[in-house]
C-alpha angles and dihedrals in degrees: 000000000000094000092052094050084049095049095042084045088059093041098052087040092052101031081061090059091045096051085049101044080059108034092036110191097324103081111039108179114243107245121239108179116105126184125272099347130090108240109241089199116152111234119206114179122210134194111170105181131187091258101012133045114203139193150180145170131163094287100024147057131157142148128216125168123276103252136101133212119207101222088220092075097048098036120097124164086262082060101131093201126277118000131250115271086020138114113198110224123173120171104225113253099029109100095221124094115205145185127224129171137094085287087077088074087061082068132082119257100244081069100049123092097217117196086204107136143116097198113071094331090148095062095052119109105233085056085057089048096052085047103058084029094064090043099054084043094062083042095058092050104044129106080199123103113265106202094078104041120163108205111203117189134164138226125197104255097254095066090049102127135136092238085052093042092049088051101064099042069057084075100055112014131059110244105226096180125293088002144029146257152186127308139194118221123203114187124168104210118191093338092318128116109226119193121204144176119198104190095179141002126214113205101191132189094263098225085068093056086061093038088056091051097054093042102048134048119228095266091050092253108137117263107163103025100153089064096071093069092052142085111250138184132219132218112179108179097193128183091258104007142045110213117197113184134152128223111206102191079340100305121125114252109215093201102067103047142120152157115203125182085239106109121126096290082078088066096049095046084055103048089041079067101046093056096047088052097043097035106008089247115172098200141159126257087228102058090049085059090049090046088053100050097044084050085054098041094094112015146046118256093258088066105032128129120200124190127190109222105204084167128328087283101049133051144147129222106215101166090127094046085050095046094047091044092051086052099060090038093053090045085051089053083047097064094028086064090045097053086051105042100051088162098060094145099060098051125098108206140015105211117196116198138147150095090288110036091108095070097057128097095253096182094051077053094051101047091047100066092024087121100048108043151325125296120207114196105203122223111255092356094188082068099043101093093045092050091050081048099055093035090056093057094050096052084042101042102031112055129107121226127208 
């Protein structure tokens, strides 16, 4: 017990000078700690990605992909109500009705808003929309109280900016000059009004969301202590970006850092390719993506099938085109951690983490830095950043002091 309160004592000391290392003196966190009394804030975590969209709350977690469908280009007059697979969102006031869910990838792309994008994607508008519709999701499904809600969301480190930073408060609170303050949300959600208040927004680095995952337990208790005195690194394989960082006690090391355009969309493009040069299939980026990760449902990659389902007569297996193509991306990711991490062997752990780890040959990865250090391949790693996420607001918003 000892040891845990030690080891959560370090964590939340160091992770402060990380946040800030990062942030500077433009994004002081709000405190929440008052005196004598245990904080009751809601905390809602949030992890839009550029493929996937993640959340979690206390009762509640989920993933669908980021991308958006505007219900007036699916609707007709023979529409029998929402979708399979959808969940109908609408912000009051806007005049725009959309769907969002895992249903949108059974559509073809020219009707997704996809919130894809490397230039100013944090100012578009669908990346807004996943965002409050996420939030109004987990709303709609807590038995928390919904009028003092603390949003904490990530950035890879290299969009960690305060013009980024103060974009995405933009979503939830209401700018009031040179700060922020509260704002009131209202979300119908499948035909149901949803009110909500965000009070404060925490924008973290996102490799400590996955270091905190890997270091506490759900209930805060310490899982992984050892870990906080180490140097780390961090693979996050994401769906449009690879994100390499290193935690040094728990501090982000500037020196060892990178974000490459070499996330999981690179091996669809590729195998796009590849059909339309083996079988002239014209296909969607997005249906690829779906193919890969039903292959991959129920099986590791070794013993995967993947079919390609151009309609219900006729269909491809591909399984030799995919695994060949997954080869030669994970080898890419390979090099692409060796050029960064100079300093392998002095790093403790590899931890692999992201939307899109699991698609990975992970024993090719392994086996690539077996002589140098240790891999750690995180649980559910799609989840891993949102779980940090939601880990860090509960050790920071719910403590008593004497």
């Amino acid at each position: 017990m000892l040891y845990a309160v030690f080891c959560i004592t370090i964590l939340e000391k160091h992770s402060e000078i990380a946040y800030n290392n990062v942030a500077g003196k433009y994004c002081p966190r709000t405190n929440h700690k008052r005196k004598g009394v245990v904080i009751m804030t809601t905390i809602f975590a949030l992890d839009v990605g550029n493929k996937q969209t993640k959340f979690k709350s206390k009762n509640c977690e989920g993933v669908f992909p980021s991308a958006l469908i505007n219900q007036r280009d699916v609707q007709s007059v023979f529409s029998l109500g929402t979708p399979e697979g959808l969940t109908s969102a609408k912000v009051n006031g806007d005049s725009q009705a959309y769907y969002c869910g895992q249903g949108v990838l059974n559509y073809s792309q020219n009707k997704l808003l996809d919130s894809l994008g490397f230039g100013d994607r944090y100012k578009r508008e669908v990346y807004h929309l996943l965002n409050e519709f996420a939030l109004n999701v987990l709303a709609k499904k807590s038995t928390e109280k919904l009028d003092d809600i603390h949003v904490i969301a990530g950035l890879p480190t290299g969009d960690y900016t305060k013009e980024v930073i103060d974009e995405i408060k933009s979503v939830f609170l209401e700018k009031t000059g040179e700060g922020f303050k509260a704002r009131t949300h209202l979300v119908t959600i499948d035909d149901e009004e949803v009110l909500t208040k965000v009070t404060d927004v925490t924008v973290l680095p996102q490799p400590i969301g996955t270091f905190y995952n890997e270091v506490l337990k759900e209930n805060g208790d310490v899982k992984q202590g050892e870990l906080v005195s180490k140097r780390v690194a961090i693979v996050d394989i994401g769906g449009g970006t690879l994100l390499l960082d290193e935690l040094d006690n728990v501090q982000l090391d500037t020196n060892y850092r990178i974000q490459l355009e070499t996330g999981a969309n690179t091996l669809y493009s590729d195998l796009r390719s590849s059909l339309m040069q083996r079988y002239s299939l014209n296909t969607d980026l997005h249906k690829i993506e779906l193919m890969v990760r039903e292959g991959l449902a129920d099986s590791a990659l070794e013993n995967a099938r993947f079919v390609y389902r151009q309609s219900d007569n006729n269909r491809f297996d591909v399984t030799e085109i995919v695994l060949s193509a997954v080869q030669h991306w994970t080898n890419t990711i390979i090099n692409n951690v060796f050029t960064t991490f100079q300093n392998l062997n002095e790093v403790d752990a590899v931890i692999v983490t992201g939307g899109s780890a699991s698609i990975i040959d992970k024993h090719a990865f392994a086996d690539a830095f077996s002589d140098s250090t240790k891999v750690i391949f995180v649980d559910e790693p799609e989840l891993a950043n949102v779980r940090g996420f939601y880990k860090y607001g509960k050790l920071h918003d719910t403590q008593q002091e004497g």
